[in-house]
FILUM-995055 format. One line per 3 residues: number of its first residue (from 0); for each residue x, y, z negated of C-alpha. Coordinates in Angstrom, 1 decimal. Last residue first. Example, Ala and Ser with C-alpha at 12.3 -4.5 7.8 and 13.67 -1.06 7.14 Angstrom:
REM FILUM-995055
1 = 13.7/-1.1/-7.1; 12.3/-4.5/-7.8
REM end
This chain:
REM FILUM-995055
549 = 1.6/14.6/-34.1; -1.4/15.2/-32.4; -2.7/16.9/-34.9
546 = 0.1/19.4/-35.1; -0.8/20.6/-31.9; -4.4/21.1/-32.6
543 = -3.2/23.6/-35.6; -0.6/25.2/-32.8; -3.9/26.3/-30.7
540 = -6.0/27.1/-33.0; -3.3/29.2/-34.8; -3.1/31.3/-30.9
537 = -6.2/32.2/-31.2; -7.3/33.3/-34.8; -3.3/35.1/-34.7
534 = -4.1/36.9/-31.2; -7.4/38.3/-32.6; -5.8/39.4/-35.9
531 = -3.4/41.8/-33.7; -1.7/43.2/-36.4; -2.2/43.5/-40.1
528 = -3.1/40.0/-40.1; -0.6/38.9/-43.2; 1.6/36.0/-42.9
525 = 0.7/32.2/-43.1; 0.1/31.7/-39.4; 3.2/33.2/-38.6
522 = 5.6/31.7/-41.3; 3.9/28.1/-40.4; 5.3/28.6/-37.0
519 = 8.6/29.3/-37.4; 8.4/26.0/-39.9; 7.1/23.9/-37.4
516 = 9.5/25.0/-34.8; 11.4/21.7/-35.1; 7.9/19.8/-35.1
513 = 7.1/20.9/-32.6; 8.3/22.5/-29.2; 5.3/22.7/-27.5
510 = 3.6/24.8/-30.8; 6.7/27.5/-29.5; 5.4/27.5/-26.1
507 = 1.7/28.3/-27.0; 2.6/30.8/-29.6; 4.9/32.4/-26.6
504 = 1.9/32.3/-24.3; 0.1/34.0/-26.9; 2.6/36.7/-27.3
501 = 3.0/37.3/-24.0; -1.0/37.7/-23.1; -1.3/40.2/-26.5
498 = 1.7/42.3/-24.8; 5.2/42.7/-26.9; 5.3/46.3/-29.3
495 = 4.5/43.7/-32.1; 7.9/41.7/-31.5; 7.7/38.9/-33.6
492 = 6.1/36.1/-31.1; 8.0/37.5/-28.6; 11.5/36.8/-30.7
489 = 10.2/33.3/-31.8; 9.5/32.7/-27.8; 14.1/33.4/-26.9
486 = 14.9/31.5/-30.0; 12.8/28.5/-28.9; 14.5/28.4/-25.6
483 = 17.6/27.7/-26.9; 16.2/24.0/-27.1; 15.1/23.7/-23.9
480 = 11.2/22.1/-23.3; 11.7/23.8/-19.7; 8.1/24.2/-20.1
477 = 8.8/26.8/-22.8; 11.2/28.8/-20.2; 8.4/28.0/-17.7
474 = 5.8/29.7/-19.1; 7.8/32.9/-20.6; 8.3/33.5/-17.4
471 = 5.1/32.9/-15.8; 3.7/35.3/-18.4; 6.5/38.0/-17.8
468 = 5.2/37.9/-13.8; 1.2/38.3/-14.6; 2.7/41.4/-17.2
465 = 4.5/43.2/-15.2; 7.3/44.6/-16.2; 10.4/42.5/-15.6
462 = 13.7/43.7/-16.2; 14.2/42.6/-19.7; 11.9/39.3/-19.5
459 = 14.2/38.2/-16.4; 17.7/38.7/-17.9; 16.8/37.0/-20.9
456 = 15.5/34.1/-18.5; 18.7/34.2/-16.3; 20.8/34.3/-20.1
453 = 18.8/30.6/-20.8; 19.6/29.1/-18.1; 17.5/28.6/-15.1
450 = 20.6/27.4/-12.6; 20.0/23.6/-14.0; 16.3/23.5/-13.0
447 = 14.0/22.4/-16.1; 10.8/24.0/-15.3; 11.0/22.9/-11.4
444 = 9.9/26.2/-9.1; 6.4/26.3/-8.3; 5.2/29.1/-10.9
441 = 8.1/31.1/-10.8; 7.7/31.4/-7.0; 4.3/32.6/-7.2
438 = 5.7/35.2/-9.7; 8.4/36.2/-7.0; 6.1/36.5/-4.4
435 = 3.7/38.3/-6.3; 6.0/41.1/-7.1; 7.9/41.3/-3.4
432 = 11.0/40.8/-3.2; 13.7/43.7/-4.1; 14.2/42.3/-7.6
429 = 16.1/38.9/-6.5; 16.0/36.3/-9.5; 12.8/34.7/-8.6
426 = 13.6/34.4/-4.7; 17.0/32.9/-5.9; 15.4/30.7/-7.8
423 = 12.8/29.5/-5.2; 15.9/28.6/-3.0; 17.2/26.4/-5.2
420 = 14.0/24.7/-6.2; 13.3/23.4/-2.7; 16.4/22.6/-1.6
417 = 17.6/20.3/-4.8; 16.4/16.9/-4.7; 13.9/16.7/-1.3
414 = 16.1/19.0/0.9; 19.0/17.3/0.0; 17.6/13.9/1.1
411 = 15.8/15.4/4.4; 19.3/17.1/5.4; 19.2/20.7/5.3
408 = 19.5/22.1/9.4; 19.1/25.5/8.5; 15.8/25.4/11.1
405 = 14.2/23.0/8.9; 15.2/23.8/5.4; 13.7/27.3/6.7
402 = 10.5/25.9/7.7; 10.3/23.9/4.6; 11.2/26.9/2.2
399 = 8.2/29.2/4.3; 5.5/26.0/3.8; 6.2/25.9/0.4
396 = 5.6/29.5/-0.3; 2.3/29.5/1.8; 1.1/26.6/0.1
393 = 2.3/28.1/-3.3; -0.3/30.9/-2.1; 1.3/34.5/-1.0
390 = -1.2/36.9/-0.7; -0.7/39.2/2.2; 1.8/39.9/4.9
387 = 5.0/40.0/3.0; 5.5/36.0/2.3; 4.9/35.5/6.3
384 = 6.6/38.5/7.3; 9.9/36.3/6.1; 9.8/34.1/8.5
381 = 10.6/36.7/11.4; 14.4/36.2/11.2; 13.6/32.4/12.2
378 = 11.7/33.0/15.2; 14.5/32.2/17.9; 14.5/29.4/15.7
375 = 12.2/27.2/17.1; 12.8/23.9/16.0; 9.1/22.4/16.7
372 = 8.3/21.2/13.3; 9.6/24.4/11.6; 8.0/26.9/13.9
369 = 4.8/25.4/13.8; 5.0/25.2/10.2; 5.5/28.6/9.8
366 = 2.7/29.1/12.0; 0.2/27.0/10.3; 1.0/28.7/6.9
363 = 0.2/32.2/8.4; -2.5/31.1/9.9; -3.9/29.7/6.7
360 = -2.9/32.6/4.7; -5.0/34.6/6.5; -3.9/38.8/6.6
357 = -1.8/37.1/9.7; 1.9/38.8/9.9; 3.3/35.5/10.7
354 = 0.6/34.7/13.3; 1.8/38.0/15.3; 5.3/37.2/15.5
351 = 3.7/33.6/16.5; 1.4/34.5/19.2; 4.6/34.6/21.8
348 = 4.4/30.6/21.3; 1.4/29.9/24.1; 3.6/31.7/26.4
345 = 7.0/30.0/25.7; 5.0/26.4/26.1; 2.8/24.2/24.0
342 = -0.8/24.0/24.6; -1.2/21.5/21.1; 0.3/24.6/19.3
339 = -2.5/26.7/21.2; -5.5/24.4/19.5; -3.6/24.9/16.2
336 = -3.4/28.6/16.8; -7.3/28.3/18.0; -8.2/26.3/14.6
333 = -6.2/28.7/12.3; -7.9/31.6/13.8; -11.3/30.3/13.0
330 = -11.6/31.9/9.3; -10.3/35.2/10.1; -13.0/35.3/13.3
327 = -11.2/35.2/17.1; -10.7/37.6/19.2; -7.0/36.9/19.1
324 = -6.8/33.5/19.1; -10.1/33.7/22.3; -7.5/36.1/24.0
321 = -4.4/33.8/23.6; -6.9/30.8/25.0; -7.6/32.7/28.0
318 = -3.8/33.4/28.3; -2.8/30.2/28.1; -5.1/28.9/30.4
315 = -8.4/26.3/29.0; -8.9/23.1/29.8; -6.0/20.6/28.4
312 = -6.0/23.2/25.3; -9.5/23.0/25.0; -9.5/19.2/25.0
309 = -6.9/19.3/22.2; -9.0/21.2/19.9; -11.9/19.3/20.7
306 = -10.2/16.1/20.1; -8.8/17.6/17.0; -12.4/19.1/15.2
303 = -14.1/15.8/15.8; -11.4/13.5/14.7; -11.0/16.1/11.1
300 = -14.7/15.8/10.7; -15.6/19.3/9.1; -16.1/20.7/12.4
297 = -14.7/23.7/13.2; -13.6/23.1/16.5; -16.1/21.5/17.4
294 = -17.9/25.2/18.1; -15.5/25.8/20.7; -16.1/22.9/22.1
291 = -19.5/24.1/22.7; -18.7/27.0/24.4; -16.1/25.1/26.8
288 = -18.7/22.5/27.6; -20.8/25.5/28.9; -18.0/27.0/30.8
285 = -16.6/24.3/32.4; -20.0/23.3/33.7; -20.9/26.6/35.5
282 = -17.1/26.2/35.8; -18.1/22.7/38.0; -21.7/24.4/39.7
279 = -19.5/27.4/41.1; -16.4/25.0/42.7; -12.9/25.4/41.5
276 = -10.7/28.7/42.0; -11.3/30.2/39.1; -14.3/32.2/36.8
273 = -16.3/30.1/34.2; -16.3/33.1/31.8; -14.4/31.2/29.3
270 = -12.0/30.1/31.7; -12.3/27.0/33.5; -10.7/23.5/34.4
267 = -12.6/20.3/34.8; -10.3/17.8/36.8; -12.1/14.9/34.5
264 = -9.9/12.3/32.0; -9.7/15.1/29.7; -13.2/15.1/29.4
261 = -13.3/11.6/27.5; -11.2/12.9/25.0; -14.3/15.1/23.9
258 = -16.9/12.9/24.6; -15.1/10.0/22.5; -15.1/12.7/19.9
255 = -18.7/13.8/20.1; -19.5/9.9/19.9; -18.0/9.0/16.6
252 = -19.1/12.5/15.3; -22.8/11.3/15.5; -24.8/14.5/16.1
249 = -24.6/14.4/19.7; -24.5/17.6/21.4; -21.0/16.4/22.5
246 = -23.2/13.4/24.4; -24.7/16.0/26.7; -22.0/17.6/27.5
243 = -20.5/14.1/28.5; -23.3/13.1/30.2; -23.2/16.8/32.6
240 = -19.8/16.2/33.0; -20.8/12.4/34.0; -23.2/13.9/36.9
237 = -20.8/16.2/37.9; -18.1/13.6/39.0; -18.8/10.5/38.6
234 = -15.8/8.5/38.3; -15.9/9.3/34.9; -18.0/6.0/34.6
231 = -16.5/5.0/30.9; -15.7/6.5/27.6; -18.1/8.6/26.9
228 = -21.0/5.6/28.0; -18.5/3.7/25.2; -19.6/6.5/22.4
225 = -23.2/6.1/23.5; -23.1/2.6/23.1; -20.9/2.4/19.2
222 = -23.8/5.1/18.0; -26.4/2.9/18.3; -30.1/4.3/19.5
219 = -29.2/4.4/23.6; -29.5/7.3/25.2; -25.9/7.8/26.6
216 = -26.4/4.1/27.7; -29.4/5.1/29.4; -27.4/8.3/31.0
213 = -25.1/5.7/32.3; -26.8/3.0/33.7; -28.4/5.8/35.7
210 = -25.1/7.3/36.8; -24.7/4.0/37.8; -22.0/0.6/36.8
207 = -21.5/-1.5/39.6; -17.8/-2.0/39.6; -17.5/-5.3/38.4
204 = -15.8/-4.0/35.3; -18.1/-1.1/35.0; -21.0/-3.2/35.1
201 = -19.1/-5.7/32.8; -18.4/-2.8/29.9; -21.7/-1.6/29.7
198 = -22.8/-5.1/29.5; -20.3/-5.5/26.7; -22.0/-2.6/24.1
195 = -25.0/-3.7/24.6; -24.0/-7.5/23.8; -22.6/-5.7/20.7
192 = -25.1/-3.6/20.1; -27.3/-6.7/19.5; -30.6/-7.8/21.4
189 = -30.1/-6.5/24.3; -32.8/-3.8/26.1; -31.4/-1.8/28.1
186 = -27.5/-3.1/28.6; -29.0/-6.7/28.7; -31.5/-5.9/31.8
183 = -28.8/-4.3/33.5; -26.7/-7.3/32.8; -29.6/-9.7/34.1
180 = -30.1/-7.4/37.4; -26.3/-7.4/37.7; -26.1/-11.4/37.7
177 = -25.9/-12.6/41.0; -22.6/-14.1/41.5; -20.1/-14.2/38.6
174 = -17.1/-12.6/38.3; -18.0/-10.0/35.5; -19.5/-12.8/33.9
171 = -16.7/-14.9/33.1; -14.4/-12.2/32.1; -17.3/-10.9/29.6
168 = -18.1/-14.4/28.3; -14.2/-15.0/27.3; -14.3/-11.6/25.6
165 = -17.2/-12.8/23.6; -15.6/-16.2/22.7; -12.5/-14.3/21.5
162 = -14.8/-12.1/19.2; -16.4/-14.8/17.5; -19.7/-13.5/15.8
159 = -21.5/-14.2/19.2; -23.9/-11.2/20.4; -22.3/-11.3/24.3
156 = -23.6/-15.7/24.1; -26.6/-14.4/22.9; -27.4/-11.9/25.4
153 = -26.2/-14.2/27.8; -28.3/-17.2/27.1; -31.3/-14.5/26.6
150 = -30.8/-13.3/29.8; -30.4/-16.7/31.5; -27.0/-18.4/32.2
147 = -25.7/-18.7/35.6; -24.6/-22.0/36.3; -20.8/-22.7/36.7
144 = -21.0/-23.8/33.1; -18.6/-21.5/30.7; -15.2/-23.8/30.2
141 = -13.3/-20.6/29.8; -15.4/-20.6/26.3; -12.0/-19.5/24.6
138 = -13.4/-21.6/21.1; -11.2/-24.5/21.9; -11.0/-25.9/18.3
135 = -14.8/-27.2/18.4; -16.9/-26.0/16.0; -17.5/-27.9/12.9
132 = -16.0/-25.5/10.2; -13.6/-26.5/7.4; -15.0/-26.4/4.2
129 = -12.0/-25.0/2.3; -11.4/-22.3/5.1; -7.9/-22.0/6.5
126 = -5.0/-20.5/6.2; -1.6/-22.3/7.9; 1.8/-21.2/6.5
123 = 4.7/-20.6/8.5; 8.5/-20.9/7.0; 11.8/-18.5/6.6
120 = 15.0/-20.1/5.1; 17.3/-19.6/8.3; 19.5/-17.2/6.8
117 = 19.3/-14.5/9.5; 20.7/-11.5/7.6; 17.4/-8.7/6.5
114 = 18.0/-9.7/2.9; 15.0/-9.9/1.3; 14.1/-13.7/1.2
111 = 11.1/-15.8/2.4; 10.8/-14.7/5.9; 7.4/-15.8/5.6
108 = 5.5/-16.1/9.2; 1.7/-16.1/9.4; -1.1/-18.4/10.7
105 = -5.1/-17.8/10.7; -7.5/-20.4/11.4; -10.1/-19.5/14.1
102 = -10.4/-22.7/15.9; -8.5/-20.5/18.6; -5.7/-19.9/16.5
99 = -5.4/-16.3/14.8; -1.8/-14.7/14.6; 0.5/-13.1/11.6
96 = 3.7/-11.8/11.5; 5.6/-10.7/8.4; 4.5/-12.6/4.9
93 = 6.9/-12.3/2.1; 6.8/-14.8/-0.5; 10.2/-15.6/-2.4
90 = 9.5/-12.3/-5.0; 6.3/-14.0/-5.5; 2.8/-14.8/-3.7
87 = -0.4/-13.4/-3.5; -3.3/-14.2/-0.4; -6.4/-12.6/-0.1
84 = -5.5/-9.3/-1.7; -7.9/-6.6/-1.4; -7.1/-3.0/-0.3
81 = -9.4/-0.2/0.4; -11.2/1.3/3.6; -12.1/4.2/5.1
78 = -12.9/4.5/8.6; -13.1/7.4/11.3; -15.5/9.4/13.8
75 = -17.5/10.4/10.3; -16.9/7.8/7.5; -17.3/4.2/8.8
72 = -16.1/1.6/6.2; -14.0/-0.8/7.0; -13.1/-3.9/4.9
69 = -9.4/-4.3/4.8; -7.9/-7.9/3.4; -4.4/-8.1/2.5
66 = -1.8/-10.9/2.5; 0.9/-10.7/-0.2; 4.6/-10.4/-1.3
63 = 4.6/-6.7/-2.4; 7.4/-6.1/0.1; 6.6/-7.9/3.1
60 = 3.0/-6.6/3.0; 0.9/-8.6/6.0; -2.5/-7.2/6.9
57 = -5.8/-8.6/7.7; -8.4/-6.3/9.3; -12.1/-7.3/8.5
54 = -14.9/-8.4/10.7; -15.5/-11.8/8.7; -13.4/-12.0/5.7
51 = -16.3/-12.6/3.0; -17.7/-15.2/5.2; -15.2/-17.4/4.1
48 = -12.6/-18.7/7.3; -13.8/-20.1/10.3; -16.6/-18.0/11.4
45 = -14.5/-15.4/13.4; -13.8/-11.8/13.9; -10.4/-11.3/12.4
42 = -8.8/-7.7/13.2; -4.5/-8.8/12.7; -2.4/-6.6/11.2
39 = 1.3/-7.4/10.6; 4.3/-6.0/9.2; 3.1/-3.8/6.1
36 = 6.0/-2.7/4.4; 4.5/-2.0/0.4; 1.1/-2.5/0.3
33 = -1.6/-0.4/2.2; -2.8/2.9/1.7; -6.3/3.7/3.5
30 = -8.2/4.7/6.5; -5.3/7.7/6.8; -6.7/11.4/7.3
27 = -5.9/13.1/10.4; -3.7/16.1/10.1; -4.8/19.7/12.4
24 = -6.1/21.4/9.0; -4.0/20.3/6.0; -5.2/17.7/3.1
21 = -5.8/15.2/5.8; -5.5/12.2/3.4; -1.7/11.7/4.0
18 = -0.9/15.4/4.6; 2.6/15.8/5.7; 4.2/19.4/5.6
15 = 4.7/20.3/2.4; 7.0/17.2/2.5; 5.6/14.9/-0.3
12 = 6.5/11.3/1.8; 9.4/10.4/0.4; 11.6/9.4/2.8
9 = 12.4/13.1/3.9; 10.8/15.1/6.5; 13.4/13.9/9.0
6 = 11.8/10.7/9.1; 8.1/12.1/10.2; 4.9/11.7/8.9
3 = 2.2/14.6/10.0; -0.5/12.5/8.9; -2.1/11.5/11.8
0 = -4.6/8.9/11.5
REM end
């Protein structure tokens, strides 16, 4: 994955900015969380061990003193995956590197103590099965007969559960004498997709892999095949452009990916009309691959959509691609500044006055973080078009405080304890921002902040007149849970001249603050309706299920 992790982000991995699970567009989702400082992975494919851990990843956590198993589970071009310990120790347990023996037991270090001195206490354990297995230890199979094998003997022997011993068959064949018409015959028809899978790889390792072998591969019913034909025979020319465009019609988006890197790895160059100086059949080429690229790009498969968006960018001028940004539908303009962002470059960055100032608040996100990420503060007095340009999300919001943290230079750790909320405040308490800006703000900024005192909230509810902006208010002065705060709700509670929505939200605040308000309360509930008898019915429902909680 790609998360959009980086150190000077902050340690704690919450910047606005970092999307774990692929929460923003352009981040790749993680397969899955694993325990505290992983050191080690290691993909085990043997028979040695319990079944249970064949063709999983095992994964050393120095800090949460254990070995961990991952099971992976295809979803789209990627994995997901979740933890299972295999191996649990205590605080003097803590497992670094780790390495498969040929027999197919598995070894790892221990450095045994935190401290990072050399203090010569570390060990290496052994892990094996409780039956252990019968097969010989050498399992490298770089004792193959001189012979050749028959199909079926190769078949099987490319289909072995034991990675190592498949590798060792693939070296071995791939200088042999006299096989091809026996790998051919493999990659056709094989038994397994992996012995498909490694014929495709000997042809091309011997050098005698065809545009024929190719397309077949291309055709062939397991998605792990056609994704390797992607990978490999660019060395010809037209015939694999047309393969490849074939292959991002695919429907698997394992193999539309692999298509997509794979044509960076050609000289194919166009502009969306096909028009340059290359030859008429390649932009004939270009320009159908670019079209359907273009339609990757929205793909809901994260892998998909950024190997296509990255493709284009190797492909496609600057200027083509500023045209496509601008021609672009409101919901795919994000994708084509993303796909210019990967461009890089002063030209591909002159769309960012105008991406500020997008009526999307995608766009306008993506730029600000553009800007932010890459240090470009040339920008940084157009920021503020971003919270002026349309509706301003908290996503929005956060994004502009990051960007600015950013190019002000905040340290990550000050950024992460007080940037955030500081600068929300003073967007709250200034009167010349926007309305909604300053209500969005009010709903993101930390109830209890030191600098929202009880006075700034008086000040607030005097000068403030619309009603969406008093309710945040009066929100997070009873979220602040302070104790002059329950003065400041009483007061709106009484005040019949107050809104409806105000006065409920006060109710609500004041039944948050039990039981000291108890009494307060009781008076209200207890007094005559003459006024607003729809507001009492409410709001007593709310502080009666309050009190039973107490």
């Amino acid at each position: 994955g790609e998360f959009g992790y980086r150190r000077c982000l902050g340690g704690n991995g919450l910047h606005p900015f970092t999307a774990w699970n692929g929460e923003l567009r352009g981040r790749l989702p993680m397969v899955a969380g694993t325990g505290e400082a992983p050191s080690g992975i290691l993909p085990y494919e043997h028979t040695e061990l319990p079944a249970a851990l064949a063709s999983s990843l095992l994964v050393t956590s120095w800090g949460d003193h254990r070995v961990e198993m991952y099971k992976l589970n295809r979803r789209g071009a990627s994995f997901r995956s979740s933890t299972r310990p295999v191996v649990v120790g205590g605080e003097s347990f803590r497992p670094v590197g780790i390495a498969m023996a040929p027999d197919g037991t598995v070894f790892f270090s221990d450095w045994v103590d935190r401290s990072y001195t050399l203090h010569s206490k570390g060990r290496i354990w052994r892990m094996t099965g409780k039956i252990p297995g019968t097969t010989p230890v050498d399992q490298s199979l770089e004792t193959l007969p001189a012979a050749v094998p028959t199909t079926e003997d190769l078949d099987r022997m490319l289909s072995d559960p034991i990675r190592k011993r498949r590798e060792a068959a693939v070296r071995r064949t791939s200088q042999a004498n006299g096989v091809r018409d026996m790998v051919v015959d493999i990659l056709q028809s094989g038994s397994t997709v992996h012995s498909r899978h490694h014929a495709l790889q000997i042809l091309s390792i011997r050098g005698e892999l065809t545009a024929e072998n190719l397309r077949a591969a291309a055709g062939d019913e397991a998605p792990e095949v056609r994704a390797t034909a992607a990978q490999l025979g660019n060395e010809f020319g037209k015939n694999h452009v047309a393969i490849l465009l074939s292959l991002l019609e695919d429907k698997d988006p394992t193999v539309q990916t692999a298509a997509a890197i794979a044509l960076r790895r050609t000289n194919l160059k166009a502009s969306p009309h096909g028009l340059g100086s290359v030859e008429p059949f390649q932009n004939y080429r270009a320009a159908q691959v670019v079209a359907r690229l273009r339609t990757l790009l929205t793909s809901p498969d994260p892998f998909v959509a950024s190997s296509a968006r990255w493709t284009l960018a190797y492909m496609i001028d600057t200027k083509s691609l500023l045209a496509m940004t601008r021609d672009a539908p409101p919901e795919m303009r994000e994708d084509y500044l993303l796909t210019l962002r990967a461009q890089g470059g002063d030209e591909a960055e002159s769309i960012l006055p105008e991406a500020l100032t997008d009526s999307e608040p995608s766009v306008r996100r993506a730029a600000l973080q553009w800007i932010g990420q890459e240090s470009l503060n040339r920008f940084e007095n157009d920021l503020g078009h971003a919270l002026t340009a349309g509706p301003v999300t908290p996503e929005i919001l956060d994004a502009y405080l990051a960007t600015h943290g950013l190019l002000q230079g905040l340290s990550a750790k000050t950024r992460d304890q007080v940037g955030r909320d500081a600068f929300l405040v003073e967007i709250i308490k200034d009167d010349t921002r926007p309305r909604e800006l300053r209500t969005t703000a009010m709903r993101c900024v930390s109830p209890t902040h030191d600098t929202l005192t009880a006075e700034v909230f008086r000040t607030l509810l005097e000068d403030a007149s619309d009603v969406e902006f008093r309710k945040e208010i009066v929100r997070t002065l009873w979220m602040g849970g302070r104790k002059e705060s329950e003065e400041a709700l009483s007061n709106l509670v009484a005040d019949e001249h107050e809104t409806t929505v105000i006065r409920r939200e006060a109710i609500v605040g004041l039944a948050r603050h039990l039981p000291a308000t108890r009494e307060t309360l009781n008076n209200y509930t207890t007094s005559e309706p003459v006024s607003y008898p729809h507001l009492r019915a409410h709001e007593t429902a709310s502080y009666l299920g309050c009190r039973l909680l107490l």
